[in-house]
C-alpha positions as a Python dict, from the first residue, in 0.01 Angstrom:
ca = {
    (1, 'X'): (0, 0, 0),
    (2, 'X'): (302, 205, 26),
    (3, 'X'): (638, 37, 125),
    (4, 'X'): (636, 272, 420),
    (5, 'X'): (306, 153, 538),
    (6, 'X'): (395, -204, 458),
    (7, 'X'): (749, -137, 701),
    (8, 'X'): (514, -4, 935),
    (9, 'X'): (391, -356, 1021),
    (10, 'X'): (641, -572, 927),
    (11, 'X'): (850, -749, 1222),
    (12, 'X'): (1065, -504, 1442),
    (13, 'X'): (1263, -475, 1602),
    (14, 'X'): (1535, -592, 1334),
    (15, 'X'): (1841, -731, 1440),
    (16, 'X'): (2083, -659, 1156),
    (17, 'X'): (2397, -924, 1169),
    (18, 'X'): (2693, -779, 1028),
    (19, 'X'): (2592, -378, 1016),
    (20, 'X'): (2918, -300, 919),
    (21, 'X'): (3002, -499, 672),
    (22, 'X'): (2880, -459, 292),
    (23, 'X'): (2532, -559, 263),
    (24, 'X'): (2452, -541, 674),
    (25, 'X'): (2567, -107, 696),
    (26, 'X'): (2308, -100, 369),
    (27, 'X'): (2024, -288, 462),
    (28, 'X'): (2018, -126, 813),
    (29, 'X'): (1998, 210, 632),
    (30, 'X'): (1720, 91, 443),
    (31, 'X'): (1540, 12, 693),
    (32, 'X'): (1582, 314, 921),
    (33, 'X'): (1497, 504, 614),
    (34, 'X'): (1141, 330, 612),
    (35, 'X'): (1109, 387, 998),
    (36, 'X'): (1206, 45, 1115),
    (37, 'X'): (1342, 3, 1430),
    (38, 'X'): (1702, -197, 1379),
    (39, 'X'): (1953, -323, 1593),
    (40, 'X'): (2293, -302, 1455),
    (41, 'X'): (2468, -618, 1534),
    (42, 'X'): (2882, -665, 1493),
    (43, 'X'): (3174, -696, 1745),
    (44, 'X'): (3216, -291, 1747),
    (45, 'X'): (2874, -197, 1638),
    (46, 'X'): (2555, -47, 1877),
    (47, 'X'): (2512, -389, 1960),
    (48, 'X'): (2742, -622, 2031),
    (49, 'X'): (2767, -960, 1860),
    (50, 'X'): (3034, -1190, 1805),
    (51, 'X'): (2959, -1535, 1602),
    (52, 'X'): (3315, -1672, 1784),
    (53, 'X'): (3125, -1549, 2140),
    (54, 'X'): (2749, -1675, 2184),
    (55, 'X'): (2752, -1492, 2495),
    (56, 'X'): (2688, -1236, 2268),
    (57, 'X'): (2410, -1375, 2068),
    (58, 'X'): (2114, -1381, 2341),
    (59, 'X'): (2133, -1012, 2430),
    (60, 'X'): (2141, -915, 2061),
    (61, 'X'): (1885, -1147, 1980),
    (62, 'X'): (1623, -1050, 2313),
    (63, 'X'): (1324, -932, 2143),
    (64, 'X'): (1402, -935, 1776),
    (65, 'X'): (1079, -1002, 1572),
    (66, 'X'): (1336, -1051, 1226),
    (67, 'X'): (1696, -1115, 1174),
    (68, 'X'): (1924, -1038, 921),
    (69, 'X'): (2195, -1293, 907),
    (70, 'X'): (2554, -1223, 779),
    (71, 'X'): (2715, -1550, 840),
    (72, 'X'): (3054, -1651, 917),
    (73, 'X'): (3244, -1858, 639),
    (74, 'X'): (3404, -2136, 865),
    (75, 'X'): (3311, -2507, 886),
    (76, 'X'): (3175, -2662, 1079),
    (77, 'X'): (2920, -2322, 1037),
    (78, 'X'): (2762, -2159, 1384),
    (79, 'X'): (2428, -2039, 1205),
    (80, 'X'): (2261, -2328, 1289),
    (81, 'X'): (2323, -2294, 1680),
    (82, 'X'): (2225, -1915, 1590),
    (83, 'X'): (1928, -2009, 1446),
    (84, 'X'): (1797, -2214, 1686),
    (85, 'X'): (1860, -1968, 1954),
    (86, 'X'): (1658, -1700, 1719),
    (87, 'X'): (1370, -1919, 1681),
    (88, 'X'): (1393, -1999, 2064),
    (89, 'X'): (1409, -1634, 2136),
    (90, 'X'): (1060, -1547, 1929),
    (91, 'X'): (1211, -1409, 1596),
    (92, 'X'): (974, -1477, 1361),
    (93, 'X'): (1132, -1400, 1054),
    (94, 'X'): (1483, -1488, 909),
    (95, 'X'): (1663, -1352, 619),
    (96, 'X'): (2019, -1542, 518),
    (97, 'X'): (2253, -1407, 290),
    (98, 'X'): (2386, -1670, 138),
    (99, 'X'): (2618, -1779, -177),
    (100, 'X'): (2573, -1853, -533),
    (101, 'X'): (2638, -2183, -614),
    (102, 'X'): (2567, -2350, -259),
    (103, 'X'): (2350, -2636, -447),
    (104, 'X'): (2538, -2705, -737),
    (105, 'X'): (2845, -2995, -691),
    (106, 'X'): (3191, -2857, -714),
    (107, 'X'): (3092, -2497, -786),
    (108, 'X'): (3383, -2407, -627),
    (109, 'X'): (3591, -2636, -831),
    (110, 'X'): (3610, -2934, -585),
    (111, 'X'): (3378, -3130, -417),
    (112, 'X'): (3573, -3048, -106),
    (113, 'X'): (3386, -2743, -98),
    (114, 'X'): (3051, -2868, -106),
    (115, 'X'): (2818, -2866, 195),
    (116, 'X'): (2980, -2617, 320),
    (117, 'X'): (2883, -2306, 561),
    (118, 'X'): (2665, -2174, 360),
    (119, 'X'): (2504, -2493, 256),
    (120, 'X'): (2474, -2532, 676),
    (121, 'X'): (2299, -2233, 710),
    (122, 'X'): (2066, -2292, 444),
    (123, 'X'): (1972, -2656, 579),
    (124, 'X'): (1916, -2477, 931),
    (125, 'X'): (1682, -2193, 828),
    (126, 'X'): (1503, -2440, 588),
    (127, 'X'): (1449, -2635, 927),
    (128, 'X'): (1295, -2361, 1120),
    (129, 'X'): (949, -2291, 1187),
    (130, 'X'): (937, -1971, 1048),
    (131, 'X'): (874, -1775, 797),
    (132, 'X'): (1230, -1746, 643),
    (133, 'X'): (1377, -1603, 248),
    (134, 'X'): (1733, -1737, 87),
    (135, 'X'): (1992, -1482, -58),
    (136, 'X'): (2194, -1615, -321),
    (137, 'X'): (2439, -1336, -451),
    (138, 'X'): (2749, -1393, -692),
    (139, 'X'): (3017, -1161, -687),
    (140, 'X'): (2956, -813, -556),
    (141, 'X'): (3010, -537, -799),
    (142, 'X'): (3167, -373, -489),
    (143, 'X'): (3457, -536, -473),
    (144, 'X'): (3615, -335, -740),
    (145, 'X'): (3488, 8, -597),
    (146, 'X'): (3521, -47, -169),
    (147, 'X'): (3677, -428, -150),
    (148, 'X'): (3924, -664, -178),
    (149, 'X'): (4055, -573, -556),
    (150, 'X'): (4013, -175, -474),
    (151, 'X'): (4369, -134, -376),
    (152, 'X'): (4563, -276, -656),
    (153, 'X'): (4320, -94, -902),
    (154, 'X'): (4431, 204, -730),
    (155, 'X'): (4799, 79, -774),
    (156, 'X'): (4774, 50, -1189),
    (157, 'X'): (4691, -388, -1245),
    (158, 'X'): (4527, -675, -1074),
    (159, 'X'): (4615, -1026, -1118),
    (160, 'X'): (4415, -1281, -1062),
    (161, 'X'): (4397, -1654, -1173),
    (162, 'X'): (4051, -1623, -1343),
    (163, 'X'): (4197, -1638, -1754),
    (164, 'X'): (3874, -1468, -1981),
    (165, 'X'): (3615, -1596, -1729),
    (166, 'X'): (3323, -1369, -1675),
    (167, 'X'): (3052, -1264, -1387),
    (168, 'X'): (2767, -1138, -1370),
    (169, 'X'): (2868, -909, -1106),
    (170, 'X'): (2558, -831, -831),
    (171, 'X'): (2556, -486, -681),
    (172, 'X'): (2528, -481, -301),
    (173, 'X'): (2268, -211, -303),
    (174, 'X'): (2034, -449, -526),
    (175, 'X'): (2129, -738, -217),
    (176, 'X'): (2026, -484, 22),
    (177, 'X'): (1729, -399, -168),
    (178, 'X'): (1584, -784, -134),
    (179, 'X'): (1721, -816, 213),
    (180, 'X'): (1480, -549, 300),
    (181, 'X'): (1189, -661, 83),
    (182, 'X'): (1224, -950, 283),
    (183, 'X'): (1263, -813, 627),
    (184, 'X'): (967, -588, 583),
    (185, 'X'): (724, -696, 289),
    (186, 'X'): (524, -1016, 278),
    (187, 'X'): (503, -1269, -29),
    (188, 'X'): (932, -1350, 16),
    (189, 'X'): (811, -1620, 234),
    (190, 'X'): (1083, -1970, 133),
    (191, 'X'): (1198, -1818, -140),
    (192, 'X'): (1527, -1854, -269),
    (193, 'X'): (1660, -1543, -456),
    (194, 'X'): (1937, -1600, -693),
    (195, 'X'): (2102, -1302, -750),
    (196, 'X'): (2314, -1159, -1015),
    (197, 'X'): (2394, -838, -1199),
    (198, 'X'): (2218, -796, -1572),
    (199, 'X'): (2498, -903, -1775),
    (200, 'X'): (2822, -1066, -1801),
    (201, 'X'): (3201, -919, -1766),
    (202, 'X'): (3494, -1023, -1791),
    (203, 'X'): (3763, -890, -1569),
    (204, 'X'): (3940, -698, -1788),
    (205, 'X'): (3597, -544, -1941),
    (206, 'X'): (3517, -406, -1551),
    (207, 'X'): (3823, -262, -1547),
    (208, 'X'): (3738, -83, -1870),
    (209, 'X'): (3423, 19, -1735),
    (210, 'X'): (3615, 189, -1452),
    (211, 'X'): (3892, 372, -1705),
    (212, 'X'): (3563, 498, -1901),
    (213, 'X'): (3414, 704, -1569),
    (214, 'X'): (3749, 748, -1388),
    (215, 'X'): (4133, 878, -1455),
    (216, 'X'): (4243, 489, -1330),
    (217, 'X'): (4360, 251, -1631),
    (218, 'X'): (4447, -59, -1399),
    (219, 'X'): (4597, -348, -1609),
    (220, 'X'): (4421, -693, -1623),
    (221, 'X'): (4737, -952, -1529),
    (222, 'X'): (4610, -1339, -1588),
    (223, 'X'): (4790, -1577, -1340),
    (224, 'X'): (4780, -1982, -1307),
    (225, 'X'): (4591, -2107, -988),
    (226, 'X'): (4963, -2235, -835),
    (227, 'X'): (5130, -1911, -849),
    (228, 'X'): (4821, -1710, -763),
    (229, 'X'): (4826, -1933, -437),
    (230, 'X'): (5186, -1923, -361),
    (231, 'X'): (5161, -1532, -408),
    (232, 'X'): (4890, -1531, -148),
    (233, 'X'): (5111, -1739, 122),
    (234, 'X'): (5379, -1542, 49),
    (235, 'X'): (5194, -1176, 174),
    (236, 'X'): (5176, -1416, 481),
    (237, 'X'): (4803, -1615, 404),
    (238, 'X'): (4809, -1965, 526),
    (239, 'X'): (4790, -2244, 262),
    (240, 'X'): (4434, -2312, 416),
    (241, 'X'): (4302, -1919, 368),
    (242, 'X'): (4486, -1941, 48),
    (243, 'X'): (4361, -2237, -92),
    (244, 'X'): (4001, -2113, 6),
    (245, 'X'): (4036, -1768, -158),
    (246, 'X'): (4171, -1942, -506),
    (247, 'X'): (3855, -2193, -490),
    (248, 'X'): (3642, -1871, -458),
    (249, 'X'): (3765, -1729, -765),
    (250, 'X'): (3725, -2061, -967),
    (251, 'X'): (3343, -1961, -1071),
    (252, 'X'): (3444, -1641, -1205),
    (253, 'X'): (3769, -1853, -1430),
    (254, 'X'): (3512, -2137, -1564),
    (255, 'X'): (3225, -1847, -1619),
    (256, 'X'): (2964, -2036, -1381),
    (257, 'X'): (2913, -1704, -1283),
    (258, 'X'): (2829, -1581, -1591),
    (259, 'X'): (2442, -1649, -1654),
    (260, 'X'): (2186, -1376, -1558),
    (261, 'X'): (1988, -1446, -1243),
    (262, 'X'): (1602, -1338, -1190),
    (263, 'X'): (1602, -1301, -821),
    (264, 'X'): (1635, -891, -819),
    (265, 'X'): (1330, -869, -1107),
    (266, 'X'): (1160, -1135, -903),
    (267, 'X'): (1195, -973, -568),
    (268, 'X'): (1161, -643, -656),
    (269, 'X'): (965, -606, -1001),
    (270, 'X'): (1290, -419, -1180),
    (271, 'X'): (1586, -479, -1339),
    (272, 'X'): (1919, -508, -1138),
    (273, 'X'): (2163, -264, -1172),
    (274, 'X'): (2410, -229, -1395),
    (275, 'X'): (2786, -280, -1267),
    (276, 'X'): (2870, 48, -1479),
    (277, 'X'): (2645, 248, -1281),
    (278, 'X'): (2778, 110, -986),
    (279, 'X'): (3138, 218, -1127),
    (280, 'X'): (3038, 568, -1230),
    (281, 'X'): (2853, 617, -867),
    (282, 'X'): (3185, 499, -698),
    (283, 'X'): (3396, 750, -951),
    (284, 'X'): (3158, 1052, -825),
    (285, 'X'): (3254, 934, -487),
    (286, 'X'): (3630, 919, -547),
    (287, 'X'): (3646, 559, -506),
    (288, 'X'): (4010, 559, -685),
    (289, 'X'): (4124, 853, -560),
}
């Protein structure tokens, strides 16, 4: 069968969470590629949805057969009030992007950070009655092409507090990829896909990768943790967001995001893809100007 015949009768509509964001504006190509009918879901998108308004969730979620959730990062998490009101709606089928390292204790280089909104989330599609598949992605490969490290690339170094650590850095078109495997294929049913690109980098090695496809030579700059954080308030962050965006960065400083995950050769039957190709792709774009 043909994934456009299997799309054909997979659950639709699809209500796609987050359509505008990194993985949501991908997947809901994908799918309207195959000939799914979506729903794009986010506070300015063709449907409007706000996780801080659940006035907003029942008309999004009126007679979606499969959701795509994006969810919000803030404790205590809303997915599970969301999910509930999915299930109670009749979707059928529930995809949650998630985070690497919900499961393991102090991933995130506390245990303050454990059982935390994604770790919610999980717990509450887990909990549903039905049929439902786990995203676990590290860091996205994007983030040095269309993110949050983009800009000071552009600008010639970028410091962070992450020493000679290393990722295995997960392109967001492979995360789409799954998503929509998911969404649209059976035999993803409670599976949990860890996800991760096919080999290791440091942060200085990415930036090499870009130098080799683009005219950008962007300097690695190693900071300590403190001074990292006290930059951050200082741009105006609160200690809160600050602390929070230094603990996200710890995996990447003590390599625990390192080791090669299966879940794109599992889901899909290939390879992931390669963070240079994602690099040269963004070059041929003009990603750095």
């Amino acid at each position: 069968m043909t994934q456009t015949a299997e799309a054909n009768t997979a659950p639709s509509p699809v209500l796609v969470l987050g359509a505008t964001g990194k993985t949501g504006r991908r997947v809901l190509a994908r799918l309207r590629e195959l000939g799914v009918e979506t729903r794009a879901a986010s506070r300015s998108g063709e449907t409007p949805f706000d996780w801080a308004d659940p006035k907003t969730w029942g008309p999004a979620l009126e007679g979606a057969a499969a959701v795509y959730i994006v969810p919000l990062d803030t404790t205590p998490s809303p997915t599970p009030a969301f999910v509930e009101r999915a299930v109670a709606a009749g979707a059928r089928r529930l995809v949650l992007l998630s985070a690497r390292g919900v499961d393991t204790p102090g991933y995130f280089g506390s245990p303050d950070y454990d059982g935390g909104p994604h770790a919610q989330g999980e717990e509450a599609v887990r909990s549903s009655d039905v049929t439902w598949t786990i995203l676990r992605p590290g860091w996205f490969a994007q983030n040095f092409t269309e993110g949050v490290f983009l800009d000071d690339i552009r600008n010639g170094s970028l410091t962070l507090p992450v020493g000679d650590g290393e990722a295995s850095y997960i392109d967001a078109d492979d995360i789409a990829a799954v998503a929509v495997a998911a969404l649209t294929e059976d035999g993803h049913e409670g599976e949990e896909y860890e996800l991760s690109g096919p080999r290791a980098l440091g942060v200085a090695d990415v930036l090499d990768e870009i130098a080799k496809v683009s005219d950008v030579r962007a300097s690695y700059i190693p900071a300590e943790e403190a001074a990292f954080r006290e930059g951050l308030v200082a741009q105006g962050m609160s200690e809160v967001e600050a602390a929070l965006w230094t603990a996200a960065l710890d995996p990447i400083r003590t390599s625990r995001e390192a080791p090669v995950k299966d879940g794109v050769e599992r889901a899909l039957g290939r390879p992931p893809r390669d963070l240079a190709e994602v690099v040269r792709e963004a070059a041929e774009k003009g990603a750095w100007g």
